[in-house]
N, C-alpha and C positions, 0 to 999 in steps of 0.2 A: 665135819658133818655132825648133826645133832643125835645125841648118845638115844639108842635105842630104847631104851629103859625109860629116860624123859622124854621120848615123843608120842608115848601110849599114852593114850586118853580113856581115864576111868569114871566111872561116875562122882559127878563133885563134888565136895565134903561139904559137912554139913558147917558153917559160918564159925569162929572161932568163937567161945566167950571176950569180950573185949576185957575182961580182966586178967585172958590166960591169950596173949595173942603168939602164935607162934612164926616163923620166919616162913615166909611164901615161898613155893619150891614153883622153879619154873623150867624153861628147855636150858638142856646143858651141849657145850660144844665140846671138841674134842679132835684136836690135828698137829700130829708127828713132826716135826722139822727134823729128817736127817741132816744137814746143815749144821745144824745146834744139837748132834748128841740126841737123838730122837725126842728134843723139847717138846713138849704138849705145850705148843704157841697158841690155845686155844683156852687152856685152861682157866677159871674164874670166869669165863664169858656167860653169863645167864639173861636170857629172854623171858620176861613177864606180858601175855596178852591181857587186853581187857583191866586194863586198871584205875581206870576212870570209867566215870558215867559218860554216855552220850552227851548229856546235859554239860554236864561241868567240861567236856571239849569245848562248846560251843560257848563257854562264857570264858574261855582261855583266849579263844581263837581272836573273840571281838576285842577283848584285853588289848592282846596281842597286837591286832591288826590297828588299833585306833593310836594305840604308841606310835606305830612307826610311821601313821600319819602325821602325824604331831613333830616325830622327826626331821621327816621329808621336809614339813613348813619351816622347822626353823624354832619349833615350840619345844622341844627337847635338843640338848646341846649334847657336845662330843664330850667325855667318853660313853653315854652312858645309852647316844643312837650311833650307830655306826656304820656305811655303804659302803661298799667294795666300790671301788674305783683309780682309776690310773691304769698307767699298762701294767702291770704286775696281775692285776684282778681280770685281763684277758675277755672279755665280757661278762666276767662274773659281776652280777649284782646284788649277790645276797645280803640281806639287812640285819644287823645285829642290835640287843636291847641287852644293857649289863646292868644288873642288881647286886648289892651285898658287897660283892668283891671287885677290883679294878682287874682285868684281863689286860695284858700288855702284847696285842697280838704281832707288834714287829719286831718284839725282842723273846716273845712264844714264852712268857713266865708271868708268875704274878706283879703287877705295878702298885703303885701307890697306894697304902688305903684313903679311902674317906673322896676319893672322887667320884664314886658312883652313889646312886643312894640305895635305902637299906629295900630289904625284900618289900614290896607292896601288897596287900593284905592278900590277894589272890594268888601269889605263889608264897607265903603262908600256909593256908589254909591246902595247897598241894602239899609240901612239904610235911606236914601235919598226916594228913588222908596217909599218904604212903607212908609214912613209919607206922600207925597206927593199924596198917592191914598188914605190916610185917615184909614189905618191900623193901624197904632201910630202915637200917640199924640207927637207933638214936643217941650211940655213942660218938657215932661218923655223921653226927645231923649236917646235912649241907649250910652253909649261908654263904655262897655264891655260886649266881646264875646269868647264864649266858642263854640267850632266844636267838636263835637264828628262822629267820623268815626266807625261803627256799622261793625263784620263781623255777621255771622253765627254763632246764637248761645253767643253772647255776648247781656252785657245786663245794668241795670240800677237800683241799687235797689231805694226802695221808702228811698222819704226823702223829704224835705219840704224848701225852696233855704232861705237862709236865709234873717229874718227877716230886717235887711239893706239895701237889695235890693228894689227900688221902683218898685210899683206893678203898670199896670199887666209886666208879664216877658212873654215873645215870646219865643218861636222857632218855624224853620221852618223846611220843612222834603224835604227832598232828595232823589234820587237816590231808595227808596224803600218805601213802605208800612207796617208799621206794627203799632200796636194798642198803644196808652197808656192808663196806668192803673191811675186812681185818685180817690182817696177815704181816709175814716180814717182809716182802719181798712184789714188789709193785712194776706192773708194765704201761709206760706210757700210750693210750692207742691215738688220741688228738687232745688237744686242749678241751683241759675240764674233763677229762674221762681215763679212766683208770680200769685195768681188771687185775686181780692179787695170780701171782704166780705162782707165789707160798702163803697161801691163804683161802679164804673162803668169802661167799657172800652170804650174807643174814639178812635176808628179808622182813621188814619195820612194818608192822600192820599197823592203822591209826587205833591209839591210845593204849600202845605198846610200850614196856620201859624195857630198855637194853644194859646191861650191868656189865661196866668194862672193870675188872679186878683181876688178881695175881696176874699171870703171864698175859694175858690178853690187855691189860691196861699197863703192863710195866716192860711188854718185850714187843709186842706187835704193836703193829703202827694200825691207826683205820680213817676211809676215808668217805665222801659221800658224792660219788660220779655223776656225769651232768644229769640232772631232773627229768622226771618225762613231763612232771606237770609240778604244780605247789606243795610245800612242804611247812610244815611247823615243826620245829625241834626244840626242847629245854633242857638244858645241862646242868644238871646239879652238882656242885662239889661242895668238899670241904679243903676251904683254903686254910695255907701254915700261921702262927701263931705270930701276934702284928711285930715280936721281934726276931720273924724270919728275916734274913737279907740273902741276895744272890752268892753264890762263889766268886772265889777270886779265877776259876778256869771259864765259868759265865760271862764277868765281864771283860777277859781278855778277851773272848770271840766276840761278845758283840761290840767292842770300839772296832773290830776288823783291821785293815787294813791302813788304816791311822793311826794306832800305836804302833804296830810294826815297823809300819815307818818312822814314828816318831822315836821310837827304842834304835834303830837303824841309824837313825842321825846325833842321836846321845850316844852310841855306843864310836862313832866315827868321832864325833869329836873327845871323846875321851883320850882314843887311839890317838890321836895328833899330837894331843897336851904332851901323851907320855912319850911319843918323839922328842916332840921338841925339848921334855927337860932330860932328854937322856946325853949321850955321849957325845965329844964334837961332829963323828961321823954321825949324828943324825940330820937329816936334812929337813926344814922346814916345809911345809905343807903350803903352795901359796893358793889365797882363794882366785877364784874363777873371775875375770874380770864384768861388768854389765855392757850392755851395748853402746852406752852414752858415754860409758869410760873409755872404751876402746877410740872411739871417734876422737875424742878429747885425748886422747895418748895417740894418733894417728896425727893428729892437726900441731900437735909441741912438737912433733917429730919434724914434720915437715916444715915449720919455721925455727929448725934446730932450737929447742930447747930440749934443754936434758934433765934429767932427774936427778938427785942428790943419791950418790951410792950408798949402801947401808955399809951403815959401821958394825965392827964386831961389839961394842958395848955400847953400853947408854942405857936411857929409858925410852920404850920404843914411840912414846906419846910425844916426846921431845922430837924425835927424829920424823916424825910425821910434820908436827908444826912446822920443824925448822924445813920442811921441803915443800911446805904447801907457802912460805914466807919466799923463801927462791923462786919457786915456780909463777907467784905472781910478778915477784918483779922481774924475770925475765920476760912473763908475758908484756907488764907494762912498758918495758924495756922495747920489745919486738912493737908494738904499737906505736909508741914515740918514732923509731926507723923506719915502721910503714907510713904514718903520716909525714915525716921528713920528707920522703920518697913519691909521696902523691904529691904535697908543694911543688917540688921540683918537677917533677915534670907538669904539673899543670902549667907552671914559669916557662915551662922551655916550647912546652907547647903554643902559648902565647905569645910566646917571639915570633914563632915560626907563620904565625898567623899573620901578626903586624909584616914580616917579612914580605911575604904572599900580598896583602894589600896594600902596599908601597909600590911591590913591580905591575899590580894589575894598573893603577892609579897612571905611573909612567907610561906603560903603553896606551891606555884611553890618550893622554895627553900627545902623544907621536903621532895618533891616529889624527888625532882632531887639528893638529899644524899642517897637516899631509895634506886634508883636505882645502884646508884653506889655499896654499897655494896656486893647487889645480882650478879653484874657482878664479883665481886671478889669471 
């Protein structure tokens, strides 16, 4: 809930001198997690209204909107326009625009530099405006931004911006109003929607900046549940120094479940080798035969041929040869005695034939003296 003391509204101060600019005080949060040792999961969260002009919304917005036309066409390439789609994205549609820094959002860390391009002069001249009204600090100046374009109904699940990013991280809201969620502890209600169970909602008025810092950006997660209508949001960070690289417990979790298994099958053939150079009682490991082997070992079986037994010594590459040099000439062997065996009886069959039209030939002949008689 928003601390009592920043939700009083006093008469507004009078403009700073721009030579003496002092840090902008906005609404502060403030929420217990008995869970975590009565944490203030809330803490560092600050809300800035009004911090742009009307004016300069509206020249964000067209910005904005004519990018991700250009997108859409085919006129901006990936990574730098970006569409939710596929099943994972569940009808979510919403469009993303990345300047300055590369966002790696299936591995959720910083990517590559140099594949997106730099700030363009309008989110400049933002970045500029708010340090200069004392919004951000310009030791923590951002140069990477993410837009995301919000329809109806699209949305944001919770997650927590990674740990590399300096804190606090902004965004600013556009074009509509709707709440975000920040908390630790999140309740599925349908796809695309969310209400925090250990947390709170902060409702985004347009041209509002939300300041995720200490525990609110480093311990609760937050997210942006389905739309009621259009959204513009821009996220400024500052990303790590170009000779940041990920951890080694980072990219064990994202190869997943392909190193594991691939560690699972090196660690298995290790185990074997050290069978088989161990002691006489160890027993060799045999591999699993393929289906076209088995046929081929089913088919020598049934024209008894047999295999060359393994010897206790040797080199086992010899003992291969010499059993694939056996086994052809026993098969050439069995092929020579199968066509012996077709000859023959194709020969015997053919007697049997001439046999057969010898005795029909005799009876024609019986038949045809028979009648002759009787006509005499």
């Amino acid at each position: 809930m928003p601390k009592s003391a920043a939700s009083k509204q006093s008469s507004p101060p009078p403009p700073p001198s721009p030579h003496n600019k002092k840090k902008a005080s906005g609404t502060t949060f403030s929420l217990l997690d008995k869970s975590r040792k009565n944490l203030d999961i809330l803490q560092g969260l600050v809300l800035h209204k009004e911090v742009i002009s009307s004016q300069f919304e509206n020249e964000l917005i067209s910005f904005i909107q004519a990018q991700c036309t250009k997108g859409r066409s085919g006129q901006l390439k990936k990574p730098t326009y970006l569409r939710s789609a596929g099943a994972r994205s569940q009808g979510n549609q919403r469009e993303a625009l990345q300047y300055g820094g590369f966002f790696d959002f299936n591995k959720a860390r910083p990517g590559k530099r140099g594949l997106v391009p730099d700030f363009p002069p309008i989110v400049n001249r933002l970045v500029n405006h708010l340090i200069d009204e004392g919004y951000l600090d310009k030791e923590v100046r951002p140069d990477s931004c993410i837009i995301n374009q919000y329809g109806k109904g699209d949305c944001i699940p919770p997650h927590v911006d990674h740990e590399s990013y300096y804190r606090p991280i902004s965004t600013l809201s556009l074009l509509g109003e709707e709440p975000m969620l920040v908390g630790t502890k999140f309740q599925t209600v349908k796809s695309c929607t969310w209400k925090p169970t250990v947390g709170t909602s902060v409702a985004l008025p347009r041209r509002s900046l939300l300041l995720l810092g200490g525990n609110s950006g480093n311990v609760s997660k937050h997210c942006i549940s389905s739309c009621r209508g259009e959204r513009i949001s821009i996220t400024l960070r500052k990303q790590p120094g170009p000779d940041w690289r990920p951890s080694l417990d980072e990219l064990t979790k994202s190869s997943g479940g392909k190193k594991r298994k691939r560690d699972a099958v090196v660690t298995s053939t290790a185990n074997d080798n050290d069978n088989n150079e161990g002691g006489d009682g160890a027993k060799k490991k045999k591999k699993a035969l393929s289906g076209s082997a088995k046929r081929r070992k089913k088919m020598m079986k049934l024209k008894g041929i047999t295999t060359l037994p393994e010897s206790g010594g040797g080199d086992a590459s010899v003992r291969q040869q010499q059993q694939r040099q056996q086994q052809q000439q026993q098969m050439t062997q069995s092929q020579n005695s199968s066509n012996g065996e077709r000859t023959l009886t194709k020969k015997r069959s053919s007697e049997k034939q001439a046999k057969r039209n010898a005795r029909r030939l005799e009876r024609k002949q019986k038949q045809a003296s028979a009648d002759t008689k009787c006509n005499t």
